[in-house]
C-alpha angles and dihedrals in degrees: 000000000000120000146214110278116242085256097055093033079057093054100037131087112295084238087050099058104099092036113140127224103248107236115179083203085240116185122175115252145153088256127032110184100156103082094079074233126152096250089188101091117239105290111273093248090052098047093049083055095045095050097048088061094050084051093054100042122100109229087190098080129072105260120251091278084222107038090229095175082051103044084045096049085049087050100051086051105042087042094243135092144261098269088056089067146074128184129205150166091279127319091284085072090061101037083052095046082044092061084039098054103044115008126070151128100336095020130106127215109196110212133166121235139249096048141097124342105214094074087057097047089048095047085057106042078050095046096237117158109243118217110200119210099183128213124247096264090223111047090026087224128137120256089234093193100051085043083054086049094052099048096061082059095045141093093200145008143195127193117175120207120227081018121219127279098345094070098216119127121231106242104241071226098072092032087060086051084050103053084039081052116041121064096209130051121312113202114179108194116223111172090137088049093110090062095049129091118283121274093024099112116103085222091114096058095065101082083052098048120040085191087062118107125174128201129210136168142204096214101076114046095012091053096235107116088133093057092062105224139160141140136196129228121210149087121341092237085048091047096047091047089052087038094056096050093049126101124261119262091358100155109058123221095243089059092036089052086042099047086043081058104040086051102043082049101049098118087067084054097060103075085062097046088054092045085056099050091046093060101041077066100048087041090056099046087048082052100045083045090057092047082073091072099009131065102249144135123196129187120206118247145194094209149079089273144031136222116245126188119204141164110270096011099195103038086052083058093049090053103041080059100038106040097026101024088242128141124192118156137268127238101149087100085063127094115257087021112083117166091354127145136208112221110191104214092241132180116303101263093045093060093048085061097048100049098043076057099059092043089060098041106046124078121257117272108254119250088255093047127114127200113280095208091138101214 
């Protein structure tokens, strides 16, 4: 990834010196599949809905700095109440208030690799020690009873479910030993939590731990990832302490009018969901059935996406864009990911071409060889 020039890495904060610019590796293709993003638009009656607001929205005036129709839409629907939620320009704002908020020089946030990035890049522009608790790299599970360790050694932690990109829930189980646990806040992230089993969500723990927070975002099952918006669910001292670090008019009207829409119209949302989550399955028994004559190793997910392993990770992805106009993304360069590969569950005929692709591209399975589909 690009970095800072000498000039720059001279000016900035000592702690900033060695940042990297962030660079998603984006290429233009017939098929992108690497952006863990919803590719089915917004349903036609939503986005009727949605483009009659904006109509109707003047852009002219400063936006309601704390989107209050949308935190009380979210309440109602969540059963709680306004003071219970924070919104923000898409979930990064709030993981990064969140850092800013609570973390800091001579505090620890607790997280479990491989996951996203991002926990790992705040902690650092805020200068929060970061404790990691690593996966099995095999299984790609949590070692619940080290991450339980480490919170009680922790300021902060943050626990995404489904994580990404791994795809494994964290058992509501293990979340309630961590807030038990960790003297400090506990978020789990769960912006891929519409496309997970039912009764998964920590939600329910909230009433119980006052050091709970859960993340969502709009970008992933309500299709809006370019409208940047998230919001955070937790206690109101919790919310005014994120709501006073935040920036001012963060959240734009035409997002805010978009996102009031979106949520007052979910129901219209769930037939995709669904659609999603069917495929992911048919997608990862395709996969487990080509581990018999390729060299592949699939994990199961709960979210919009699954983790592939493959010989020569990174050439695989060259030639899936180069050859099928087909971008998925590259982890093979992460700890604990080696040749590993993010597939975005994509429309139907999107994951057919895809995975005729990857028949075609990865080397036979030797004769010894047994079918790497992880369970």
């Amino acid at each position: 990834m690009p970095q800072l020039s000498p000039r720059v890495q001279a000016l900035v904060q000592p702690h900033l010196r060695d940042l990297d610019v962030y660079d998603p590796n984006f290429t233009p293709t017939r098929i992108n599949l690497s952006a863990n993003e919803n590719t089915y638009d917004v349903p036609p009656a939503a986005r009727a809905a949605i483009d009659e607001a904006l109509a109707a929205t003047h852009a002219n005036r400063y936006p309601d700095p704390l989107s209050n129709g949308l935190r009380d839409e979210l309440a109602a629907w969540h059963g709680t109440d306004r003071a219970h939620v924070i919104v923000g320009n898409g979930g990064d704002e709030l993981l990064y208030n969140f850092l800013l908020a609570f973390g800091g020089p001579g505090r620890t946030l607790a997280i479990c690799p491989p996951t996203f990035s991002e926990y790992a890049f705040f902690a650092s522009l805020t200068q929060t020690d970061v404790a990691e608790v690593w996966r099995d790299p095999e299984t790609m599970l949590a070692d619940e009873d080290a991450l339980v360790d480490a919170a009680g050694k922790a300021n902060l932690i943050i626990l995404t479910s489904p994580n990404n990109p791994t795809g494994d829930l964290a058992p509501v189980a293990l979340v309630r030993r961590l807030c038990e646990a960790c003297p400090g806040l506990v978020m789990v992230d769960e912006a891929y939590g519409e496309f997970a089993a039912p009764g998964s969500s920590c939600e329910s723990l909230l009433d119980a731990y006052d050091n709970l927070v859960v993340l969502h975002t709009l970008s992933k099952a309500f299709a809006l990832a370019g409208a940047r918006c998230g919001y955070v669910l937790a206690a109101p001292d919790v919310v005014e302490a994120l709501a006073a670090v935040r920036q001012l008019y963060s959240v734009n009207v035409l997002t805010q009018a978009a996102a009031l829409t979106a949520v007052r119209l979910r129901d219209e949302f769930a037939p995709t969901v669904a659609t999603i989550v069917s495929e992911r399955a048919r997608v990862l028994a395709s996969l487990r059935e080509l581990a018999h004559t390729r060299e592949l190793a699939v994990w199961p997910s709960e979210g919009n996406f699954l983790l592939v392993r493959v010989p020569g990770a990174s050439e695989v992805r060259q030639r899936l864009r180069d050859e099928h106009s087909i971008l998925v993304r590259d982890f093979s360069y992460a700890p604990g990911l080696a040749d590993c590969l993010r597939i975005t569950v994509g429309t139907p005929e999107e994951n057919d071409a895809v995975l005729a692709a990857l028949g075609e591209l990865l080397p036979a399975a030797g004769p010894s060889d047994s079918p790497q589909a992880l369970s």
